[in-house]
C-alpha positions, 0 to 999 in steps of 0.5 A: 500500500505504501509503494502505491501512495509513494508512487503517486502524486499524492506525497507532493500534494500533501507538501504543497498543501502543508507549505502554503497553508504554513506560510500563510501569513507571508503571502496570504494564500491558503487551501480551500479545497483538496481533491476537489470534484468537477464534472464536464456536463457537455462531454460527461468527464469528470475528475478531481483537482488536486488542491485550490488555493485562494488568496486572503480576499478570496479574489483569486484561486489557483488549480493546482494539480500534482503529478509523480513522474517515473524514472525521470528528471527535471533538467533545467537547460541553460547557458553557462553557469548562472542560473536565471530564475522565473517570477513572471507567468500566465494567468487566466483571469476571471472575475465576477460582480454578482452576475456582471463579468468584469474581466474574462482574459489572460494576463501576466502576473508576478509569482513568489517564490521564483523558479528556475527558468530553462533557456529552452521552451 
């Protein structure tokens, strides 16, 4: 039993889940939900979310999914000896004000903490 949660991505999951809600007073993120249900009704696929987070005004969530790969390694390529760290991404937004859509877009926000950045894409 232990070989098959060990194997999955439910260890990572725990760990993000523990970390963020321990340092929430520093950035203001916490977990609203783990292993949260969704449901396709157009296609019928359903699934779960490894873990939501939402920030201390509940104005944004992230979806976080947690996935274990086998026999691999993740290999951040760069040129020369520096390495360059990433704090800019992607973000799809979506806000609500009662039934009115205030913004439906993606847009470029900042992250903490950093991560390493492959100079390859």
């Amino acid at each position: 039993m232990k070989g098959h949660v060990n194997a999955s991505g439910f260890p990572l999951q725990i760990g993000i889940g523990n970390l963020v809600d321990s340092t929430n007073q520093r950035h203001g993120w916490r977990t609203l939900y783990t292993e949260h249900s969704w449901n396709n009704i157009e296609t019928e696929e359903s699934g779960f979310i490894d873990l939501v987070l939402v920030n201390s005004d509940r104005t944004q969530y992230f979806t976080v999914e947690c996935k274990r790969v086998k026999d691999a390694s993740w290999i951040f390529l760069n040129e020369g000896a520096e390495v360059k760290f990433r704090r800019h991404s992607k973000a799809f937004i979506f806000q609500k004000d009662g039934t009115q859509t205030k913004q439906f877009r993606w847009h470029d926000i900042t992250l903490e903490p950093s991560s390493p950045e492959s100079q390859f894409k």
